[in-house]
C-alpha positions in Angstrom: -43.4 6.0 -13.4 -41.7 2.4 -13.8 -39.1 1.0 -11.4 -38.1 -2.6 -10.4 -39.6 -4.0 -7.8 -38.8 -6.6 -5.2 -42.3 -7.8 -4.3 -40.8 -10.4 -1.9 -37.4 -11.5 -1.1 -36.2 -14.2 -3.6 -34.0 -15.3 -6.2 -33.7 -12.8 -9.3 -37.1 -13.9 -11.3 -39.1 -11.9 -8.1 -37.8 -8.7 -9.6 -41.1 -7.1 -11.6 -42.0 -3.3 -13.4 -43.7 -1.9 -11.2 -45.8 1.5 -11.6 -45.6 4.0 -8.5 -46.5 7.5 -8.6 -44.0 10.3 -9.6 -42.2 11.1 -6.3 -42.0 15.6 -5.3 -38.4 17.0 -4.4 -38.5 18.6 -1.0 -36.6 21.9 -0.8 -33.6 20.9 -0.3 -33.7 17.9 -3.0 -34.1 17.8 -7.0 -35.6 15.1 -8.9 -33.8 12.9 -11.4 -34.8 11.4 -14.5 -32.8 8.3 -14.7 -31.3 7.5 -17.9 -28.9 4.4 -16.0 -28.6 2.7 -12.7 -25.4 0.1 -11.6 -26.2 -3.1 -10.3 -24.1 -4.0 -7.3 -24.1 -6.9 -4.6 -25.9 -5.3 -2.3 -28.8 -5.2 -4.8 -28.6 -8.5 -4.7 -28.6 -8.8 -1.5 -31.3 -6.4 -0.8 -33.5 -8.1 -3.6 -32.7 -11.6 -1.5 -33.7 -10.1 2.1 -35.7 -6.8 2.1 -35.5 -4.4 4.5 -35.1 -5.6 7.8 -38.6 -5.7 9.7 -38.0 -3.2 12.3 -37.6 -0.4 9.2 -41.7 -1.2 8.3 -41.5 -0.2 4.4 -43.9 -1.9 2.4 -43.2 -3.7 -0.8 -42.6 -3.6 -3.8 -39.0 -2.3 -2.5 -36.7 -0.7 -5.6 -33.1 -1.9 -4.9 -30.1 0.3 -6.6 -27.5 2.8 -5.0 -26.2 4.8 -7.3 -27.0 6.2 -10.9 -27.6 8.9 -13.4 -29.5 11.3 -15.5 -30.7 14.6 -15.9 -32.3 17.0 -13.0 -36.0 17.1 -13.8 -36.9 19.4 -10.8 -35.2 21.5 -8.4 -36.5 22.2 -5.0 -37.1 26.0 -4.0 -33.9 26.0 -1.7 -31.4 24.7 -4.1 -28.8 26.8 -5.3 -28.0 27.5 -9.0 -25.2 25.5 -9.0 -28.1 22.8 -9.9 -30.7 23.7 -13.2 -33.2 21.3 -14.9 -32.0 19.8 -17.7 -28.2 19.5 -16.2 -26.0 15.8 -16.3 -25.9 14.7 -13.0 -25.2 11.6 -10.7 -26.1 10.6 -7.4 -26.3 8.2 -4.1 -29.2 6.9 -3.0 -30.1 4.6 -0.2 -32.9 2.0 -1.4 -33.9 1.6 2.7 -36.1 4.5 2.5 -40.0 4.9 1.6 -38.9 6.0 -2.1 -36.6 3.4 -2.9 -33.8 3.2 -4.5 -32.0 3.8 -7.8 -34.4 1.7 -10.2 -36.6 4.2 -11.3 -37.7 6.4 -13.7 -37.3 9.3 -11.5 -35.3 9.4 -8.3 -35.6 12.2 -5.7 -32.4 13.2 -3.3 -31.1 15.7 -1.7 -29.0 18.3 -3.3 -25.7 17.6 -1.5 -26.1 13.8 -2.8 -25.7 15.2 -6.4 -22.5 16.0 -8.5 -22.0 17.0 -12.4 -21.4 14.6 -14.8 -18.2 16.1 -16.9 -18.5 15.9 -20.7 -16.7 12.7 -22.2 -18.9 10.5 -19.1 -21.5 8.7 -20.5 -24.6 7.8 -18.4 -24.0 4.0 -18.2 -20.1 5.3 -16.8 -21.1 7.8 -14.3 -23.8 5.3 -12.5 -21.0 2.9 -11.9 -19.1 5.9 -10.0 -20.8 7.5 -6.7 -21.2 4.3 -4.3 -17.9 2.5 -4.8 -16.3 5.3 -5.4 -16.7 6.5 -2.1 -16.2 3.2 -1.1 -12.7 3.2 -1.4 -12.0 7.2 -0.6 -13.8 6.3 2.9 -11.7 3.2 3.3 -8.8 4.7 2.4 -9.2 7.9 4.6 -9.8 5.2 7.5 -6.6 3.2 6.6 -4.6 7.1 7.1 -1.7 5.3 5.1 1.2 8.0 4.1 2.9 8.3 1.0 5.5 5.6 0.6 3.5 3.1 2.9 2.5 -0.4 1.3 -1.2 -0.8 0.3 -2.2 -4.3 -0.2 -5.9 -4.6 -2.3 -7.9 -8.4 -2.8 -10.2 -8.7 -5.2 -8.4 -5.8 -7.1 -10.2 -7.2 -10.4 -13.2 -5.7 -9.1 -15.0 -2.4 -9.2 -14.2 -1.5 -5.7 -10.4 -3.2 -6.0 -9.6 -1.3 -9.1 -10.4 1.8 -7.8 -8.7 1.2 -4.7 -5.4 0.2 -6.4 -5.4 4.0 -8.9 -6.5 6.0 -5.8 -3.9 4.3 -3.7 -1.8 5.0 -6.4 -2.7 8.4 -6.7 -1.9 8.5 -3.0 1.7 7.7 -3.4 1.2 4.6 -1.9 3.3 1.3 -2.7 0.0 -1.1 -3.5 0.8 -4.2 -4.2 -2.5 -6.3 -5.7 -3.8 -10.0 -6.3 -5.5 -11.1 -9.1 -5.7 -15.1 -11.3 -4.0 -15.8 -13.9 -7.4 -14.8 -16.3 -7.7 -11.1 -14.9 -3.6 -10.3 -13.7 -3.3 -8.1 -17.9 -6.0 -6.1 -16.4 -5.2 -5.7 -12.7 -1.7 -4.5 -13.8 -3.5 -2.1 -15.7 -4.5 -0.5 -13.1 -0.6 0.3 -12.4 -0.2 -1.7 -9.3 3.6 -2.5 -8.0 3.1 -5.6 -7.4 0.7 -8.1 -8.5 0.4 -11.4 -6.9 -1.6 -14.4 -7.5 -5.1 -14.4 -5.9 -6.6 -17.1 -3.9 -9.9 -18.1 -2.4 -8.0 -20.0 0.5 -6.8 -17.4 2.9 -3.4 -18.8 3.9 -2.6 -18.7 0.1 -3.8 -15.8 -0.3 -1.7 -14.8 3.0 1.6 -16.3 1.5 1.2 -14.6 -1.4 1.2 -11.3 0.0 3.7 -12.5 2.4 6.3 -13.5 -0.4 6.6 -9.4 -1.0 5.5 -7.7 2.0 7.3 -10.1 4.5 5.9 -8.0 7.8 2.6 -7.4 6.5 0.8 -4.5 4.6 0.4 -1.7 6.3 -3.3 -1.3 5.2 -5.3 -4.0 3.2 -8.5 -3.3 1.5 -10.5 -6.5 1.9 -12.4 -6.3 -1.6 -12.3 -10.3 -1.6 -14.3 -10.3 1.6 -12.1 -12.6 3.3 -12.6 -11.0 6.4 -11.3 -12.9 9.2 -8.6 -14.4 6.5 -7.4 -11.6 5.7 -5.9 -10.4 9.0 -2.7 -12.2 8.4 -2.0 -10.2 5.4 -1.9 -7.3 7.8 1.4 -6.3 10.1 1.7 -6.0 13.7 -0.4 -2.7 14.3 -1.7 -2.3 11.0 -5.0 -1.6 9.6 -8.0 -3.4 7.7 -10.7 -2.0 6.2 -13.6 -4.1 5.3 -16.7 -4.0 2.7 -19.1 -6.1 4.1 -19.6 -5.1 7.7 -17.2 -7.4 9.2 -16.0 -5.8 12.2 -13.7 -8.4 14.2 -12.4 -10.0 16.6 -8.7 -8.3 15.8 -5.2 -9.7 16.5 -1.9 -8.6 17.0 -3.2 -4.5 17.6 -4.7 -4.3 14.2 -7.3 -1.6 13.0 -10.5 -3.1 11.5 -13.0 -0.6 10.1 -16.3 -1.7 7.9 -16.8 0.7 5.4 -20.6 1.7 5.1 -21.2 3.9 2.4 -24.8 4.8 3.9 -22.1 7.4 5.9 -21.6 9.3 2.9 -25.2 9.6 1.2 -24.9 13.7 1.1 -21.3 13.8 -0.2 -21.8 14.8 -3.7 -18.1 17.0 -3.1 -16.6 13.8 -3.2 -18.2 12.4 -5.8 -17.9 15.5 -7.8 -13.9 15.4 -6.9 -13.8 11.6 -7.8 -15.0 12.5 -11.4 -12.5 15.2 -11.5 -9.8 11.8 -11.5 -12.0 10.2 -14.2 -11.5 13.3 -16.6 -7.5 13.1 -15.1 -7.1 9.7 -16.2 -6.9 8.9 -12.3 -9.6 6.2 -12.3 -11.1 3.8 -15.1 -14.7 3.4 -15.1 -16.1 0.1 -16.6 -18.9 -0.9 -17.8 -19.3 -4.6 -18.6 -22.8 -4.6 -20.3 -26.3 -2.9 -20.2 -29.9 -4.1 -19.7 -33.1 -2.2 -20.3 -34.9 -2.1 -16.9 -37.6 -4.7 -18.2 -34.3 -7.0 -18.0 -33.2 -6.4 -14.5 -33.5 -10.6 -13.6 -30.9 -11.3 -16.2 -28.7 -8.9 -14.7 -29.0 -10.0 -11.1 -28.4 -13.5 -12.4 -25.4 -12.6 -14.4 -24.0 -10.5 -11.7 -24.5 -13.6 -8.9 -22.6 -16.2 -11.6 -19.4 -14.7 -10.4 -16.7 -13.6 -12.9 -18.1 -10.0 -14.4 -15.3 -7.4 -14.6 -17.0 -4.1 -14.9 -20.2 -2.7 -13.6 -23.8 -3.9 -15.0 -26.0 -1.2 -15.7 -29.5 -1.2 -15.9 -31.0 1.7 -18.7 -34.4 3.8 -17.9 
C-alpha cells in the first residue's frame, strides 16, 4: 500500500510515498481504506522530531491522527454494528509500529471508530475525531455550568471554533478573540462576545479583561499562550491547555493539558460529536485538499500560518 513517510525528521520536502505491506485487523479492530486524512500541527511536529528514542520504531514513520473511509475488514470479535463497505471515521495515534493516518489502509480498534452520517463528506469527517475530542475533553476538565463565562483564543481555529459552538451548546457565556481579518467568521460561530486578538499576552489579557473584568471562569488556550494566558483567568479558575503546558499556576487556578492520546478508543464521542454536525451544532471546514503524492505542500502551507479550515490529504 502507499503512505507518507517521514524517513528522517526534517523540514516538509523529507516527507516521501512510501510502500509498506497491507497491515491485518486483530479481533477486536477493522481495517480502513482511507479515502482522506487531516493535516494538523502535531504532524508537523511529528514529521520535524520522530518518535522519541526510547519508543524504538523504525522509519519511515506515517504521521496523521485522524481520518476517514470505508471498513475494508472487520475482525472476528467485532459486533455488527461495524460491516465492510460502511462510512466510517477514526483516531489513530501515529507513535505506534503501524503508523498513523497517511495510508492507504489504516488498522484500529473497533471502539476508535464511529459512522459517518449521510450529508458528511470524507474530506469533512477526517477533520472531526482528534480536535473534536479535543475540546469535549477540555471542556469536561474545565466542569464550567451553564451560565458561567467561557473565554476561547485562537477561536479562528479548528480547535477554537469548535470550542466556541460546543461551549455554546453548553449554555455557556463564551466570549472569543479573533483580528480584524477573521472576527466575520469567529462571530459565526455565535460567540457573545468577540474581542480583538493578540500575540502579546497582556493585550490579549486587557482585551478579555475589558468584558470579563474578574477573569473567565474557564479559558481554552487554542492560541497557546500558555503561561500568558493565566491572567485571562479569575481567582480559582480553570485553564486548559493544547500543547502540554502544565504550569507553574497562580492565584488557585486549574491547568490541565489536554492529550487526546487519552481518548484513542472513544468512537461514542466521536459518533455523538457528528450527531451536532447533522444538528447544525458544529461547522466542519475544510480549507483545501492534496493528493497524498502532495503531502510537502500541505505541511508547508499548514506551517505559513494563516489557514482557516482543516487540510486534507486524499488517498
Amino acid at each position: 500500500m502507499r503512505a507518507v513517510g517521514v524517513p528522517e525528521p526534517g523540514g516538509p520536502d523529507v516527507l516521501r510515498i512510501v510502500e509498506l505491506p497491507v497491515p491485518e485487523p486483530g479481533v477486536d479492530e477493522v481495517r480502513i481504506q482511507v479515502a482522506a486524512a487531516a493535516v494538523n500541527p502535531t504532524d508537523t511536529a511529528f514529521r520535524q522530531t520522530g518518535p522519541p528514542a526510547d519508543a524504538e520504531l523504525p522509519p519511515p514513520w506515517i504521521p496523521g491522527m485522524e481520518f476517514a473511509g470505508r471498513i475494508d475488514e472487520v475482525g472476528s470479535a467485532v459486533t455488527s454494528r461495524f460491516a465492510v463497505g460502511q462510512r466510517v471515521m477514526a483516531i489513530v495515534h501515529p507513535r505506534r509500529p503501524l503508523g498513523g493516518s497517511y495510508a492507504q489502509y489504516v488498522v484500529v480498534p473497533a471502539d476508535a471508530v464511529a459512522p459517518v452520517p449521510e450529508g458528511i463528506s470524507d474530506a469533512e469527517a477526517s477533520t472531526l475525531p482528534m480536535n473534536g475530542l479535543t475540546v469535549l475533553s477540555a471542556l469536561q476538565h474545565l466542569d464550567l455550568s451553564p451560565g458561567q463565562t467561557l473565554g476561547v483564543t485562537g477561536a479562528a481555529g479548528a480547535v477554537g471554533g469548535y470550542a466556541v459552538q460546543l461551549g455554546k451548546h453548553a449554555g455557556l457565556r463564551v466570549i472569543a478573540d479573533a483580528s480584524e481579518r477573521d472576527e466575520e467568521l469567529v462571530r459565526s460561530f455565535g460567540p457573545d462576545v468577540v474581542v480583538r486578538s493578540s500575540r502579546d499576552p497582556q493585550q490579549e489579557t486587557a482585551a478579555f479583561r475589558a468584558v470579563a473584568p474578574d477573569g473567565v471562569d474557564g479559558l481554552l488556550d487554542a492560541a497557546v499562550l500558555d503561561a500568558g494566558a493565566l491572567p485571562i483567568v479569575k481567582d480559582g479558575g480553570a485553564l486548559v491547555t493544547v500543547r502540554f503546558w502544565e504550569g507553574p499556576s497562580e492565584r488557585g487556578i486549574r491547568i490541565h493539558a489536554v492529550k487526546v492520546r487519552d481518548h484513542l478508543r472513544d468512537g461514542a464521542s466521536i459518533a455523538d460529536l457528528a450527531e451536532l454536525v447533522t444538528a447544525n451544532v458544529l461547522t466542519l471546514r475544510v480549507a483545501q485538499t492534496y493528493p497524498a503524492e502532495e503531502a510537502a505542500a500541505a505541511h508547508e502551507r499548514l506551517q505559513a500560518g494563516g489557514t482557516r479550515g482543516r487540510l486534507v490529504l486524499t488517498f
